[in-house]
C-alpha positions in Angstrom: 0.0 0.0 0.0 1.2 3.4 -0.8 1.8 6.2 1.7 0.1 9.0 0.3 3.1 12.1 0.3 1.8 14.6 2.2 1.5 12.1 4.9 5.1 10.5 4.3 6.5 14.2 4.2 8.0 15.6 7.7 5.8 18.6 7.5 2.6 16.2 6.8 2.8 14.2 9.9 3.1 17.3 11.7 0.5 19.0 10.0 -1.6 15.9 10.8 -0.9 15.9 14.3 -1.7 19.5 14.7 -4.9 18.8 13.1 -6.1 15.9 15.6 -4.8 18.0 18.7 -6.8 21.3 17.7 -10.7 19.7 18.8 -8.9 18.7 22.1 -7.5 22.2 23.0 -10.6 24.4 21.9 -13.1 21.3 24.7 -10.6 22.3 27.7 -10.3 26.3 26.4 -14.1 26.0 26.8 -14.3 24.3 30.0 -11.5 26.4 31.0 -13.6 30.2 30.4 -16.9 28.6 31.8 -14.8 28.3 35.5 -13.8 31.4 34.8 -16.7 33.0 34.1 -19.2 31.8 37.5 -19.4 34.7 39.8 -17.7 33.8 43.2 -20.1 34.3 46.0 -18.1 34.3 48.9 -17.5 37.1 51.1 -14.3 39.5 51.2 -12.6 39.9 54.5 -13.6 43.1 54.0 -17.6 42.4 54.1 -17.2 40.0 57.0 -15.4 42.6 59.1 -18.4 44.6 57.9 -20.9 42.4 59.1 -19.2 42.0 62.2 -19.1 45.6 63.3 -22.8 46.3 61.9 -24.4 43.3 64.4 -26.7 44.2 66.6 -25.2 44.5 70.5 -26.8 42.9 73.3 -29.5 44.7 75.9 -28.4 46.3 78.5 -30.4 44.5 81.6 -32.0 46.4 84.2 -29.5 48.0 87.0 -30.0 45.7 90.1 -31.9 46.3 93.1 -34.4 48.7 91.4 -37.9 49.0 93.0 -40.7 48.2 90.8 -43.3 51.0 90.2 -46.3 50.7 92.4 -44.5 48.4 94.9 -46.7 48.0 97.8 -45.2 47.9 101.5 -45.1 45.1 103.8 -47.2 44.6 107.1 -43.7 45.2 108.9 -43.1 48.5 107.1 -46.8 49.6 107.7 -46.6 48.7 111.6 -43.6 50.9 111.5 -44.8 53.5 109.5 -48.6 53.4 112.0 -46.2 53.1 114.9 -44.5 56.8 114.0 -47.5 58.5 113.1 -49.0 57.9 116.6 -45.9 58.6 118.5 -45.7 56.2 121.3 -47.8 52.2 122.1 -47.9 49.2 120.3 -49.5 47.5 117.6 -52.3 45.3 118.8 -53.7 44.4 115.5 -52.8 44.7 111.6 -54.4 43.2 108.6 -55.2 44.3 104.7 -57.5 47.0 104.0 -59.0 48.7 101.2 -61.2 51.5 102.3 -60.0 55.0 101.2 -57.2 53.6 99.5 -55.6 52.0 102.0 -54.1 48.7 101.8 -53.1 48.2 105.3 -55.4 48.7 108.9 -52.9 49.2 111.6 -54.2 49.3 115.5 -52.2 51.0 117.8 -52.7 51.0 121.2 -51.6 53.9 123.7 -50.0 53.5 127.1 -53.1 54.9 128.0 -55.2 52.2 126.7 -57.1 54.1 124.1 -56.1 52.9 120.3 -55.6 54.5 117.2 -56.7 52.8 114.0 -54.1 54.1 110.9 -54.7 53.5 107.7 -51.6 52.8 105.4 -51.6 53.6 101.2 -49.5 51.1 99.2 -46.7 53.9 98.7 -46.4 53.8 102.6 -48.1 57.1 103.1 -50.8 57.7 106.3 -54.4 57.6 104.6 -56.4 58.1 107.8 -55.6 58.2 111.5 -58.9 57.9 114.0 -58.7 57.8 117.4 -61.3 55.3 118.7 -62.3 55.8 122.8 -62.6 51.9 124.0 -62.4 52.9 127.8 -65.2 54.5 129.8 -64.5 57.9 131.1 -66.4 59.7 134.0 -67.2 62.8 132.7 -70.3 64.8 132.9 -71.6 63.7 128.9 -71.6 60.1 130.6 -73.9 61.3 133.0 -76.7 62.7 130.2 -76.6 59.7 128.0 -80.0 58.9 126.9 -81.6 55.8 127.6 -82.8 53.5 124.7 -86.7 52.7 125.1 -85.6 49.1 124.4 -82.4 48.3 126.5 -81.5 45.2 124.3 -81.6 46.5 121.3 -80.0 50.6 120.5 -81.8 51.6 117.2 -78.8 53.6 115.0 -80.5 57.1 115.6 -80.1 56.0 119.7 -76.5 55.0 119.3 -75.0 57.8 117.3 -76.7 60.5 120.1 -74.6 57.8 122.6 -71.8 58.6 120.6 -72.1 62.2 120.2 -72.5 63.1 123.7 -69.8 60.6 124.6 -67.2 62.1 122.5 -68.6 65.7 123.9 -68.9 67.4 120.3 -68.3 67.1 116.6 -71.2 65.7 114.5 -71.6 62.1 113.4 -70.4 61.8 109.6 -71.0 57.4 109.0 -72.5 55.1 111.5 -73.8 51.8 110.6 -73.5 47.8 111.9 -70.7 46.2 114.5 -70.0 43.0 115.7 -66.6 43.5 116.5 -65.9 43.0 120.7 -69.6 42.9 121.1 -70.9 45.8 119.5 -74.3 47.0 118.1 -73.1 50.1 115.9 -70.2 51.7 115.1 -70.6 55.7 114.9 -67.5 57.8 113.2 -67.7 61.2 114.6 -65.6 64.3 113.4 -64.8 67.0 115.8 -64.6 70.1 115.3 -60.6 70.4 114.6 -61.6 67.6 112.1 -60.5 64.9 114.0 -62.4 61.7 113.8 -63.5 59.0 116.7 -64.7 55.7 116.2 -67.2 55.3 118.6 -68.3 51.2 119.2 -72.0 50.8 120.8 -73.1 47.4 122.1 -76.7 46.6 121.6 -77.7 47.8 125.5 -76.5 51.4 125.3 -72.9 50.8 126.2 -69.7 51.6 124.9 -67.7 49.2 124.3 -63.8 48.4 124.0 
C-alpha cells in the first residue's frame, strides 16, 4: 500500500498531528472560560469585618436592686410606718385593707389604753388616723346619756346620740353595723378640729372596747 506524500513528508505528519490536537485544546479552552466565568459568592474579608461591626449589640439589663413601680409595702413596714404617726404604744392588730385607698389597717394602742386605727396607702403614706375611745370615762356627757326605750336593742339614731355626747362634740359623719368586741353600731364622729372617733355601741347602750 502506498503512503500518500503529504503524509510521508515531515511537514505532513506534523500538520496531521496538529490537526487531531486542535478539537482537544478548543473542549478544555471551553471548559476552562466557563470556570472562569461563574461569579464567586463568597464574602471578602472586608464584608465579613463589615458584618461584624454592623451586628446588633446585646441589651443592656436592668440595673439591680431597682424597685418596681407601684410596689406596695409590707405589714412590717406599715406597723412601723402606723407606729411613728402615733408617737408612742404598740401595735395590737394589723391586717389588709381597702377603704379609702388603704391597703393596710394598723391598730395601735396607747399606754393609756385608748387605740388609734391608721390606715396605710400602698406607697407607705398615712391615709387616715382615728382615734377610737374603748375605755369608759367619768365625765359629765356620761352622766346625760339617753336611755334607749328598748335596752337590748339601741336603734342607730339612739347610738350615734350615745356617741355624740360621749365624745362631747363634733357631728356624726358614718354610722352603721358592729359585731366587733360585742358591738351594736359603730358611729365615726368628726370633731370640730376635724378629727375623727370611732365610737363602738353594744346593743344595751354601752360603749364598748
Amino acid at each position: 500500500m502506498a503512503v500518500p506524500r503529504s503524509l510521508a513528508r515531515p511537514g505532513g505528519r506534523r500538520a496531521a498531528a496538529a490537526a487531531l490536537f486542535l478539537p482537544t485544546a478548543l473542549t478544555l479552552s471551553a471548559c476552562t472560560g466557563d470556570r472562569a466565568a461563574a461569579p464567586d459568592d463568597s464574602p471578602t474579608p472586608a464584608e465579613t469585618a463589615q458584618a461584624e461591626t454592623t451586628s446588633p449589640t446585646a441589651t443592656a439589663e436592668s440595673s439591680p436592686g431597682e424597685e418596681a413601680p407601684g410596689a406596695t409595702v409590707t405589714l412590717q413596714d406599715a406597723e412601723r410606718t402606723a407606729l411613728d404617726a402615733v408617737g408612742e404604744g404598740r401595735v395590737t392588730w394589723s391586717g389588709p385593707e381597702d377603704d379609702r385607698g388603704a391597703a393596710w389597717e394598723i391598730e395601735v394602742t396607747r399606754d393609756d389604753g385608748s387605740e388609734v386605727d391608721v390606715l396605710v396607702a400602698a406607697d407607705g403614706r398615712v391615709v387616715k388616723q382615728v382615734e377610737r375611745l374603748v375605755s369608759p370615762r367619768a365625765t359629765p356627757e356620761a352622766e346625760i346619756l339617753p336611755t334607749p326605750a328598748d335596752p337590748s336593742r339601741v336603734t342607730q339614731s339612739e347610738a350615734e346620740e350615745i356617741a355624740l355626747a360621749w365624745v362631747g362634740e363634733g357631728r356624726v359623719t358614718w354610722s352603721g353595723p358592729e359585731d366587733d368586741r360585742g358591738a351594736a353600731w359603730e358611729i365615726e364622729v368628726t370633731r370640730d378640729d376635724g378629727s375623727e372617733v370611732d365610737v363602738l355601741v353594744a346593743a344595751d347602750g354601752r360603749v364598748v372596747s
